[in-house]
C-alpha positions as a Python dict, from the first residue, in 0.01 Angstrom:
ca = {
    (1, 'X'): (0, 0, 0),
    (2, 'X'): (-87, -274, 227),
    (3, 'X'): (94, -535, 37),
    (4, 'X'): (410, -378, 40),
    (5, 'X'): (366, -300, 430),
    (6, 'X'): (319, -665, 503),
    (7, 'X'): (578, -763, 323),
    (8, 'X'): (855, -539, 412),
    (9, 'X'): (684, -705, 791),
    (10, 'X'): (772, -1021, 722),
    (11, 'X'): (1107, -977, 497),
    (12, 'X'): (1215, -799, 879),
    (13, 'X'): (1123, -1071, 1097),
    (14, 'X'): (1317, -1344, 871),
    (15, 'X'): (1644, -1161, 857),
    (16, 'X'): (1587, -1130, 1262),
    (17, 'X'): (1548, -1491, 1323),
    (18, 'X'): (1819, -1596, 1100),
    (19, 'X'): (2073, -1344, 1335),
    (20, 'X'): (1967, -1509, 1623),
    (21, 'X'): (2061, -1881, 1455),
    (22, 'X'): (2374, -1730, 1314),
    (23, 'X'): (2440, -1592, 1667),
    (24, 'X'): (2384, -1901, 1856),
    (25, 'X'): (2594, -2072, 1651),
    (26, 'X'): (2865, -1829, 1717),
    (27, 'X'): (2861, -1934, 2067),
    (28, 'X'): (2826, -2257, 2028),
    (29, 'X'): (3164, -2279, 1829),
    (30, 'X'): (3362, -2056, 2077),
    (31, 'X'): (3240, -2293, 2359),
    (32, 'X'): (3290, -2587, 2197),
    (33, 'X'): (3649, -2439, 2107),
    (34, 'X'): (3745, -2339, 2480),
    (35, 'X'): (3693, -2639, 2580),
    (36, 'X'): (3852, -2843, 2329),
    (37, 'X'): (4181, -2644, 2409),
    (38, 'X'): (4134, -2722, 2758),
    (39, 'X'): (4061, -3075, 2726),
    (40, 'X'): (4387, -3106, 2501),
    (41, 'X'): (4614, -2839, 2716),
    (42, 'X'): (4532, -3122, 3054),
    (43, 'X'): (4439, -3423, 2912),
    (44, 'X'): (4600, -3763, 2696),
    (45, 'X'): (4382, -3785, 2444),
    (46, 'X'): (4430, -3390, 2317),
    (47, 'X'): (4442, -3532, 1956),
    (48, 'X'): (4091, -3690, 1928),
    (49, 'X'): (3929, -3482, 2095),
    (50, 'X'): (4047, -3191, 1779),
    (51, 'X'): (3898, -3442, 1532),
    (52, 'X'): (3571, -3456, 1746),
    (53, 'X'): (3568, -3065, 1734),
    (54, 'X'): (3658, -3011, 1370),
    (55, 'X'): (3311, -3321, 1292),
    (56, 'X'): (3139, -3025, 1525),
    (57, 'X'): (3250, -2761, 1372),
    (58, 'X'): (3167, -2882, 988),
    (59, 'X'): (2825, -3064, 1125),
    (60, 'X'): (2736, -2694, 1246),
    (61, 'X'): (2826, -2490, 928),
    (62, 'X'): (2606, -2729, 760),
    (63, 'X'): (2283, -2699, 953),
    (64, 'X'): (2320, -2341, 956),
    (65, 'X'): (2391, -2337, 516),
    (66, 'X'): (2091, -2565, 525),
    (67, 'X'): (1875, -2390, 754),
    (68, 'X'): (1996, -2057, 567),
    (69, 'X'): (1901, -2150, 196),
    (70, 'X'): (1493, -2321, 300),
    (71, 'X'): (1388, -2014, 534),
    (72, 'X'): (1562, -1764, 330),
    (73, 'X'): (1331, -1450, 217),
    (74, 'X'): (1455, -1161, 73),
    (75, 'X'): (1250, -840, 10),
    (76, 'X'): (1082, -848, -337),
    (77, 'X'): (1248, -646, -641),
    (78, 'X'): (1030, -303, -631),
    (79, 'X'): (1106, -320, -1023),
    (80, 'X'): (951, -605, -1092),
    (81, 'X'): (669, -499, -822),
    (82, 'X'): (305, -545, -1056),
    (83, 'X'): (112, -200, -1019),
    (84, 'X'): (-119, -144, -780),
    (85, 'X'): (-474, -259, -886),
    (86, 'X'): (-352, -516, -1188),
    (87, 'X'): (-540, -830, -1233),
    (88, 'X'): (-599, -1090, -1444),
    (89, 'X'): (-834, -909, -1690),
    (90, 'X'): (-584, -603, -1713),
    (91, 'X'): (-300, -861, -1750),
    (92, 'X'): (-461, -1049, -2018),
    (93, 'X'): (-509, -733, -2256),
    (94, 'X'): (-161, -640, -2219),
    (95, 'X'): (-28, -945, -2365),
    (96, 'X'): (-242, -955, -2612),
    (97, 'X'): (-224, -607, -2733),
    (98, 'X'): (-358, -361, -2960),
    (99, 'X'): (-718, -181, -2935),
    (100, 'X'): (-960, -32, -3153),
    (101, 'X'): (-1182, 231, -3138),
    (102, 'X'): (-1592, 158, -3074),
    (103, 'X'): (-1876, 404, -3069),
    (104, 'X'): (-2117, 290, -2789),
    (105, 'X'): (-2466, 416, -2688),
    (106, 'X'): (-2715, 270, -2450),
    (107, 'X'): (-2989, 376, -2251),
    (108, 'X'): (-2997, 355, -1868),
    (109, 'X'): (-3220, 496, -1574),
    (110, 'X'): (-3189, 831, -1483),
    (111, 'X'): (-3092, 718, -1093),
    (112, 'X'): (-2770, 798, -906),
    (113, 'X'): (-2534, 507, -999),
    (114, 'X'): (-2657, 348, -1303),
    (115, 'X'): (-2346, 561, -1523),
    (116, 'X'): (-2121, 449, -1226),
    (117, 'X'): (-2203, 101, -1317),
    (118, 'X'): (-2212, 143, -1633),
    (119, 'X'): (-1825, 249, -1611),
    (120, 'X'): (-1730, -55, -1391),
    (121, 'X'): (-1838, -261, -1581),
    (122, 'X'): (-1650, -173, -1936),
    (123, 'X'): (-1340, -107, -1685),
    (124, 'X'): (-1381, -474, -1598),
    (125, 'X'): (-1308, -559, -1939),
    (126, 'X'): (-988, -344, -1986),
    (127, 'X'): (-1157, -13, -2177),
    (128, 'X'): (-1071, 279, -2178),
    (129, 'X'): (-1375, 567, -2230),
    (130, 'X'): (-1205, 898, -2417),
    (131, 'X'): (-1539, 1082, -2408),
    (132, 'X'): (-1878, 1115, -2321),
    (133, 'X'): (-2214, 1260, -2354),
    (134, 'X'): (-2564, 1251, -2228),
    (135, 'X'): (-2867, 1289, -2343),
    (136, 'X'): (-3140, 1346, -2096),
    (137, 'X'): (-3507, 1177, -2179),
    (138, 'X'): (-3832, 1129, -2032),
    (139, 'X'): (-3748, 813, -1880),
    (140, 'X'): (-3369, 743, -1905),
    (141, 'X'): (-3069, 891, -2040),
    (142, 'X'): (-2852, 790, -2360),
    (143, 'X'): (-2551, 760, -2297),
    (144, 'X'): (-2279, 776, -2570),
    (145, 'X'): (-1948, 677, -2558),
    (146, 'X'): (-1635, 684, -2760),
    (147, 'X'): (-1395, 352, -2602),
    (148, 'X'): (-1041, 216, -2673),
    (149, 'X'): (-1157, -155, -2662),
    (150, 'X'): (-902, -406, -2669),
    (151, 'X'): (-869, -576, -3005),
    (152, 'X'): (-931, -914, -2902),
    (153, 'X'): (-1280, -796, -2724),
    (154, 'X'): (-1576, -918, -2935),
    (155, 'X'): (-1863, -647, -3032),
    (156, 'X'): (-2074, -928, -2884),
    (157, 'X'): (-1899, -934, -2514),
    (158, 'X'): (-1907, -573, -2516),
    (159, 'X'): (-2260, -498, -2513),
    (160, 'X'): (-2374, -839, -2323),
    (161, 'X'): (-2159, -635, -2033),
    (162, 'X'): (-2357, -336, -2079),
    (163, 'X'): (-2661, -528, -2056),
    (164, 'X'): (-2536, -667, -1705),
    (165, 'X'): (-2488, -307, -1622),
    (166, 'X'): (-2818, -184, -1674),
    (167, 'X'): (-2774, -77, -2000),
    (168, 'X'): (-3087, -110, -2278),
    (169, 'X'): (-3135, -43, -2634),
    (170, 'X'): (-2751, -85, -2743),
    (171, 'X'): (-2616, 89, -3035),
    (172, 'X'): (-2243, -27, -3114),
    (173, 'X'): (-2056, 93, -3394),
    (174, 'X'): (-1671, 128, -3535),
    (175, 'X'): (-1497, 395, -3509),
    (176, 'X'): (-1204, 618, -3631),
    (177, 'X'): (-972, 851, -3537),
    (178, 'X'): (-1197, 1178, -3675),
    (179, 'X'): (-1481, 1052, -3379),
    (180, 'X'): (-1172, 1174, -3134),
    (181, 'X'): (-1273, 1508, -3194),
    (182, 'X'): (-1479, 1658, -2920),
    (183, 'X'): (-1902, 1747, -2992),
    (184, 'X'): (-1836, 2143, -2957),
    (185, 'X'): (-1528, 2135, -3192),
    (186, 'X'): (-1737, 1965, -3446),
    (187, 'X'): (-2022, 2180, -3416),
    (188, 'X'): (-1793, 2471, -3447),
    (189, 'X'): (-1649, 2369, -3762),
    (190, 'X'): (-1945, 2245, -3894),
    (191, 'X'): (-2124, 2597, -3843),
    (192, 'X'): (-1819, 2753, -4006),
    (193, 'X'): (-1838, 2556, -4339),
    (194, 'X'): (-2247, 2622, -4313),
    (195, 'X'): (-2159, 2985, -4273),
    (196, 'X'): (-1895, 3016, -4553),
    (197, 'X'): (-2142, 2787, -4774),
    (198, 'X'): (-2514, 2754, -4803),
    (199, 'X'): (-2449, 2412, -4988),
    (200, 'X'): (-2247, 2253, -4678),
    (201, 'X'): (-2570, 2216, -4492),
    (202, 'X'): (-2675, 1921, -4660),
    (203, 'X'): (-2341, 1761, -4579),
    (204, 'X'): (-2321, 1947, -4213),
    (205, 'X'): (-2613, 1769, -4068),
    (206, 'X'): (-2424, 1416, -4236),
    (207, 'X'): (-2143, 1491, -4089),
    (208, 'X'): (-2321, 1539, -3710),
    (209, 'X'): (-2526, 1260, -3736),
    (210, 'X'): (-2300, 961, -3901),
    (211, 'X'): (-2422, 736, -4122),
    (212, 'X'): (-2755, 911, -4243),
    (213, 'X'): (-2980, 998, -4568),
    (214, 'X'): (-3059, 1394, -4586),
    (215, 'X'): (-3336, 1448, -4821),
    (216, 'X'): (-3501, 1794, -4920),
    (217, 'X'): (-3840, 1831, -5080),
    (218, 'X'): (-3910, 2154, -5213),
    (219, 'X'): (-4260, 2326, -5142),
    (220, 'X'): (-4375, 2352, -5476),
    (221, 'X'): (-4306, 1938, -5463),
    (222, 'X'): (-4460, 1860, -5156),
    (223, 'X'): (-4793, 1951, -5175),
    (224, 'X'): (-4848, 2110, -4874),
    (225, 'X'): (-4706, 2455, -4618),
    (226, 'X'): (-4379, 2293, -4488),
    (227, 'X'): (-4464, 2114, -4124),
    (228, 'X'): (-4362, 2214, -3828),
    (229, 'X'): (-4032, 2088, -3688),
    (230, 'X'): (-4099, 1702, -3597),
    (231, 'X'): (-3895, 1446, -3402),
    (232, 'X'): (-4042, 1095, -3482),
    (233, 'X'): (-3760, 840, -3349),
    (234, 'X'): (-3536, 778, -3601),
    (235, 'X'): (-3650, 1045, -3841),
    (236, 'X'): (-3650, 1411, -3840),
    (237, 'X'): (-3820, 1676, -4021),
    (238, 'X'): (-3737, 2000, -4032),
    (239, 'X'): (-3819, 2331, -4216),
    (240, 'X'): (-3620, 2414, -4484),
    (241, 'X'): (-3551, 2818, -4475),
    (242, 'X'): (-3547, 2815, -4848),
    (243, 'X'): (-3937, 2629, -4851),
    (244, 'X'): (-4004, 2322, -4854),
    (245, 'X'): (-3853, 2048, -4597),
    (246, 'X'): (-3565, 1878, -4473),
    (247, 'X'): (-3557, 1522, -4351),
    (248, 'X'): (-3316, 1353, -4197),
    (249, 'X'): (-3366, 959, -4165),
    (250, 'X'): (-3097, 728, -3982),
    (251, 'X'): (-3188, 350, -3961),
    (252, 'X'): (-3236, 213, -3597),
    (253, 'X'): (-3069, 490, -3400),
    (254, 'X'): (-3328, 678, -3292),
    (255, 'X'): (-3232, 1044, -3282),
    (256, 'X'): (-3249, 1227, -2937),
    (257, 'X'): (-3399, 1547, -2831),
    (258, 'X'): (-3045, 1715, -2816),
    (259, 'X'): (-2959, 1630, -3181),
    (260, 'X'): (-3262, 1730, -3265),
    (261, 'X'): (-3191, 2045, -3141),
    (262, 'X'): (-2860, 2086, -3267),
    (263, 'X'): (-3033, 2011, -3655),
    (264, 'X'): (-3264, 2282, -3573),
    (265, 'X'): (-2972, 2491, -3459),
    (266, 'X'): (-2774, 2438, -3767),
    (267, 'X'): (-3061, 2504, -3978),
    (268, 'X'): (-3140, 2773, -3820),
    (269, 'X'): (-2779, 2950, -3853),
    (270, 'X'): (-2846, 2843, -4271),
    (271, 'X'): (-3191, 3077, -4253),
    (272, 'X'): (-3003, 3366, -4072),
    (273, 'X'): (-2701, 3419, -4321),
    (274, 'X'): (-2930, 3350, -4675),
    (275, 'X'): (-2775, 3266, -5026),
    (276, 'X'): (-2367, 3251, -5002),
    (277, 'X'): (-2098, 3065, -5176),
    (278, 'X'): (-1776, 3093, -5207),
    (279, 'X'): (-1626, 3357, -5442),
    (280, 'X'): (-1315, 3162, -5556),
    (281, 'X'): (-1264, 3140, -5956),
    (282, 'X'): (-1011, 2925, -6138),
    (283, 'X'): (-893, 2990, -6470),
    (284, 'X'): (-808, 2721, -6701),
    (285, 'X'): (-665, 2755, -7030),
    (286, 'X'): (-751, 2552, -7325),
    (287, 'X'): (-537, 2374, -7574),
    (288, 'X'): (-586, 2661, -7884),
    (289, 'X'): (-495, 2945, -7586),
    (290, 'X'): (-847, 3051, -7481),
    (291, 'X'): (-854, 3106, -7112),
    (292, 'X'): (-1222, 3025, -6953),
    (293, 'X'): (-1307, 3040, -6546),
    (294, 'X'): (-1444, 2781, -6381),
    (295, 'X'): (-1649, 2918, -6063),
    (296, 'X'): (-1943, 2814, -5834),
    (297, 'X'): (-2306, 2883, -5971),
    (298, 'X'): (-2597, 2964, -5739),
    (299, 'X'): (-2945, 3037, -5841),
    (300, 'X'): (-2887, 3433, -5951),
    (301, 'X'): (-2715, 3218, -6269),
    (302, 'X'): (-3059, 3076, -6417),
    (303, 'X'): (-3110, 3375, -6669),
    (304, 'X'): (-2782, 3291, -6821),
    (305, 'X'): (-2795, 2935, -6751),
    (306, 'X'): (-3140, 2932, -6988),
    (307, 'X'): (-2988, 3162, -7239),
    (308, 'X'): (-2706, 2874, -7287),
    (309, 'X'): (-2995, 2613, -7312),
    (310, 'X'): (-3121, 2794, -7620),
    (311, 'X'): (-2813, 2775, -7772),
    (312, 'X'): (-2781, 2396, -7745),
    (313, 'X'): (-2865, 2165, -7956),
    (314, 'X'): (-3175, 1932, -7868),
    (315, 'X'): (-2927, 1631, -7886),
    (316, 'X'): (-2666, 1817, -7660),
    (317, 'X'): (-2994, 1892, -7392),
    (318, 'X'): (-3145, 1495, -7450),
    (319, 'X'): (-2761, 1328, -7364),
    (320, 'X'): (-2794, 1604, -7032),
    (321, 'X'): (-3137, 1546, -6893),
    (322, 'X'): (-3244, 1217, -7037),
    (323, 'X'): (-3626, 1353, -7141),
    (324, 'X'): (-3785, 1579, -7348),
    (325, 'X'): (-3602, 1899, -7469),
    (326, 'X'): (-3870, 2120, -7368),
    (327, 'X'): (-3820, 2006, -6999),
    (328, 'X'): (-3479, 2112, -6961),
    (329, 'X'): (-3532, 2450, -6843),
    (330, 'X'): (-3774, 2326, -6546),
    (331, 'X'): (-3447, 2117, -6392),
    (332, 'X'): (-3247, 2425, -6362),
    (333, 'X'): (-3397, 2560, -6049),
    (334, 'X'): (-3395, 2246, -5890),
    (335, 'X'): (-3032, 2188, -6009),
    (336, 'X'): (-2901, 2542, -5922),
    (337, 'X'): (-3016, 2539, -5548),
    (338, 'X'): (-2770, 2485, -5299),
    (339, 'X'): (-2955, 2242, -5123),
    (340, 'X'): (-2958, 1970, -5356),
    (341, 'X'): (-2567, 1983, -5400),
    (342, 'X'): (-2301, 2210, -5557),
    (343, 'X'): (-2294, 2357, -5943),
    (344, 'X'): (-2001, 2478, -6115),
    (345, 'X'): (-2024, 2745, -6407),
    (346, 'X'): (-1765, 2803, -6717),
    (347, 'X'): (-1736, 3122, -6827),
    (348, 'X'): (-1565, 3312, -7144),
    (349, 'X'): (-1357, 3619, -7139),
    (350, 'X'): (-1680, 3794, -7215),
    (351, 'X'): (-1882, 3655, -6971),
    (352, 'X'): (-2081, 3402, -7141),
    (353, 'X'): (-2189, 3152, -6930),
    (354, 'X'): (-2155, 2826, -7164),
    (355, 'X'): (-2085, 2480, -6967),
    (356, 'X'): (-2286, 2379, -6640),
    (357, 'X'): (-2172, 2055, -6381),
    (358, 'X'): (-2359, 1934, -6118),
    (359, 'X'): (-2240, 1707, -5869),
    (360, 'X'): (-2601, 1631, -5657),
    (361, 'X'): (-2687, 1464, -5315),
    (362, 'X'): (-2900, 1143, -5387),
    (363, 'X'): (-2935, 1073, -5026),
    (364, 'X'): (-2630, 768, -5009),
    (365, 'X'): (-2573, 832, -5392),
    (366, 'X'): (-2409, 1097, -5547),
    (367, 'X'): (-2469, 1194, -5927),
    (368, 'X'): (-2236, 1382, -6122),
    (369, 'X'): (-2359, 1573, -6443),
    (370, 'X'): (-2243, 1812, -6734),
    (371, 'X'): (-2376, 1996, -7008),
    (372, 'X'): (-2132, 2172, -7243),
    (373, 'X'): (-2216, 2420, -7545),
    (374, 'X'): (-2189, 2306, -7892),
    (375, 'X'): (-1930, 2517, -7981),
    (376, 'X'): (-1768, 2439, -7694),
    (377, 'X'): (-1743, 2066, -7699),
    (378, 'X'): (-1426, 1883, -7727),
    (379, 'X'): (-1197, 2109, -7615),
    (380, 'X'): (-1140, 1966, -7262),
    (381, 'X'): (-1409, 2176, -7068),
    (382, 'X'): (-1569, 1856, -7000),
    (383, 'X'): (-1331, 1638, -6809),
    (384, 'X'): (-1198, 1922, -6597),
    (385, 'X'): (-1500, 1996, -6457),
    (386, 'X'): (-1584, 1617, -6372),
    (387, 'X'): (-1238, 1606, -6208),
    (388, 'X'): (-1325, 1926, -5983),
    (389, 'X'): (-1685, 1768, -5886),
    (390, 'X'): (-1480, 1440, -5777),
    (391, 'X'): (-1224, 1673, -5579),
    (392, 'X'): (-1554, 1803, -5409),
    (393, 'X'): (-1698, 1499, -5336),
    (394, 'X'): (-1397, 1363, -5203),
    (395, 'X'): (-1355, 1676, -4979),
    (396, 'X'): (-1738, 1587, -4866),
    (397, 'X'): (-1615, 1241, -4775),
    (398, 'X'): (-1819, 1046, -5027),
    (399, 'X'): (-1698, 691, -5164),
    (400, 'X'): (-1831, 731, -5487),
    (401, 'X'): (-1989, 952, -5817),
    (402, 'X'): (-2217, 845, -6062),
    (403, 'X'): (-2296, 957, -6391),
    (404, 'X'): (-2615, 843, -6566),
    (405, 'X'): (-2593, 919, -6964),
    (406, 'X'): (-2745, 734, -7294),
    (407, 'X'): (-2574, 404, -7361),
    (408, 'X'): (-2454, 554, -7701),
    (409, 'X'): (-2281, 862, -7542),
    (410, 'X'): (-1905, 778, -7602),
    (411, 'X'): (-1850, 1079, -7548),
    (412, 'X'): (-1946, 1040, -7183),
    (413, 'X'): (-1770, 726, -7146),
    (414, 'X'): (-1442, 861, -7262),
    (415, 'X'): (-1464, 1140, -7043),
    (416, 'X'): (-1483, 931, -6730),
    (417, 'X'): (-1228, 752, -6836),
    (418, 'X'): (-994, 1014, -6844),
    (419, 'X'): (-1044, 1027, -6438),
    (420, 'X'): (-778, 764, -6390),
    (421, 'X'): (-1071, 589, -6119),
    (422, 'X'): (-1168, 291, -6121),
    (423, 'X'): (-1496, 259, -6346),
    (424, 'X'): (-1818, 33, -6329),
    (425, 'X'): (-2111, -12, -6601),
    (426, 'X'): (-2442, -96, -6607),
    (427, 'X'): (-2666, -41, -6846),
    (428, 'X'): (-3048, -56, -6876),
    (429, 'X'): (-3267, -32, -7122),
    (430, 'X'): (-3041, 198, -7334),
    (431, 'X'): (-2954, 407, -7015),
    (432, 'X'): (-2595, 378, -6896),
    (433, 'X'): (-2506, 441, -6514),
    (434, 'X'): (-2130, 481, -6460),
    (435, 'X'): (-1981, 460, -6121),
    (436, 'X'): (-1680, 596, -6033),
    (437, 'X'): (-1484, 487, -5661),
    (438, 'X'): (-1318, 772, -5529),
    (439, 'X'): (-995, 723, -5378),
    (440, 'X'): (-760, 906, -5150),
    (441, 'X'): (-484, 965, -5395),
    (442, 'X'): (-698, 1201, -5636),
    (443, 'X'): (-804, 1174, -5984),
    (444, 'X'): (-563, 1196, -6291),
    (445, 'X'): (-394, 1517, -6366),
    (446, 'X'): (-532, 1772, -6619),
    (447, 'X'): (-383, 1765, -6963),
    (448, 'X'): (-401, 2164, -6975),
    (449, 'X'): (-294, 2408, -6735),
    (450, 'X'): (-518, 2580, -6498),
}
């Protein structure tokens, strides 16, 4: 409080020296008065001698109002008072206002005071840091942040003043209000939807790692025994406890020995617990009164999910999988596994397994597909289950579906349509690719009861 210590000083020693003036004058006017009324009590010219004193008088209250109003200086108003430590910079972002929310990472050496100056310099610039986390490495550390930037800051400032800090190897990205949520929370909840779902690790490690491709290659498709765990800057590979491997690719951000171990982690939770799914069934009722339930499928379905194949037509099976109807069968193990995405089964009152839908990860992509017994065609089946693999894939946080059919399937067509989404078509070479944008407000409502 220095400031405020010299200034209360000074405000003191003003209001002193303007007593003493006010005093003096005082005096001066009493005096001045005496001896006017002695001069005019014994002498003849008693009359001019008031009119001198009065000129006194008025000539005196007028210094002292001048004198009064140029050396004048009262304390300062505490409210008005700018807080301690303001400056320009601080200043400038307040009158500007708003902020937005950055996700920062740079590299700096592992000495004692490269984060400290690190910190003053983004507090130079009026941010705020919510969180952060280290990552330890062989010759540095990474440090990530999560900052409240002012709006008007440029990306561009931003890391040029991490550069000036000491910081190398910048990685600056936008961020939202879900990045608020501390590391361990997310891992928690991440490990709980792994747990509760063998499918979820796919989108788990997405989830950890931002804006990522997750790709598994089954043994029997790769050739070779499944590697050992690798770390190879941007990319990871991993063992997949199912066979076969797990990579995880993110462009320029190269991955750190602590996420690295946190994949491993999650993967590792995914190998302890086995097959799982959730056990929840919905049952939806068709328009002639036949009630079916719709319910996830895992791979102890492919018996009954072959058994429907034979019962479809080889037209129904060439609009599905786009190939020869003798291949069909081959796709369902791929298409049943967990890994790859998330299957939903229809089933009768009997148990007859006789409609499949597959919504699939394709790395940044995401494919939706169903097959639908003969019998069982046009009776709604279809577009319910294309609304449910929308709902999941919105719950995963994905933009968009696609479903890739034969340019003559109206069929097809008409189904997506009935999503209420907006729609785009491209076709090639008789193949038709229809992309759907999923959007926060849902897909059109069923026309049947569930």
């Amino acid at each position: 409080m220095p400031h405020l210590t010299s200034t209360n000083t000074t405000s003191r020693h003003h209001r002193w020296r303007r007593d003493v003036i006010e005093l003096a004058a005082l005096f001066t006017a009493v005096a001045t008065a005496d001896m006017v009324a002695n001069l005019v009590a014994h002498g003849p010219d008693g009359p001019a001698l008031l009119v001198a004193s009065a000129v006194a008088l008025i000539a005196t209250a007028g210094f002292h109002t001048w004198w009064a109003r140029r050396h004048s200086h009262s304390p300062p108003d505490t409210g008005s008072e700018a807080a301690p430590g303001t400056g320009p910079a601080q200043e400038s972002a307040g009158a500007q206002g708003g902020s937005a929310l950055w996700r920062l990472r740079t590299t700096v050496r592992d000495t004692p005071g490269s984060l400290a100056a690190l910190c003053t310099a983004l507090a130079g610039h009026s941010i705020d840091i919510l969180t952060l986390q280290t990552h330890p490495l062989a010759d540095g550390t990474v440090d990530e942040f999560l900052l409240r930037v002012p709006a008007a800051l440029a990306g561009g400032t931003l890391t040029r003043a991490v550069a000036a800090a000491g910081g190398r190897d910048t990685w600056l990205e936008r961020a939202d209000a879900h990045d608020l949520v501390d590391t361990p929370t997310r891992m928690l909840t991440l490990a709980t939807r792994t747990a509760m779902d063998a499918a979820e690790l796919p989108l788990a490690l997405r989830q950890l790692f931002g804006r990522c491709t997750i790709r598994s290659v089954p043994a029997a498709h790769s050739g070779s025994p499944a590697p050992e765990d690798v770390l190879e800057g941007t990319t990871m590979r991993l063992r997949d406890p199912s066979g076969g491997t797990i990579t995880v690719e993110r462009a320029h951000l190269p991955f750190t020995p602590t996420e690295f171990a946190r994949a491993r982690a999650l993967i590792e939770l995914d190998a302890q617990l086995g097959v799982r799914m959730p056990d929840s069934k919905d049952v939806l009722t068709l328009p002639e009164g036949n009630e079916i339930t719709i319910r996830r499928a895992g791979p102890q379905d492919l018996p009954a999910a072959r058994a429907m194949h034979e019962r479809c037509s080889p037209a129904t099976l060439s609009r599905r999988y786009h190939g020869p109807v003798g291949d069909a069968d081959r796709y369902l193990v791929h298409l049943l596994s967990p890994r790859f995405g998330q299957t939903l089964a229809v089933e009768t009152a009997s148990g007859r397994l006789v409609a499949l839908a597959h919504l699939l990860w394709d790395g940044e992509e995401n494919e939706v597909a169903v097959v639908v017994e003969d019998t069982w065609q046009r009776r709604g089946i279809g577009a319910e289950l294309l609304r449910k693999l929308v709902a999941l894939a919105t719950e995963a946080g994905r933009d968009s579906v696609y479903a890739v059919t034969q340019a003559t399937n109206t069929g097809m067509v008409a189904t997506m349509r009935t999503l209420g989404l907006p729609l785009d078509y491209q076709v090639e070479d008789g193949t038709l690719v229809i992309t759907a944008t999923v959007s926060s407000a849902g897909v059109a409502a069923p026309a049947s009861g569930t």
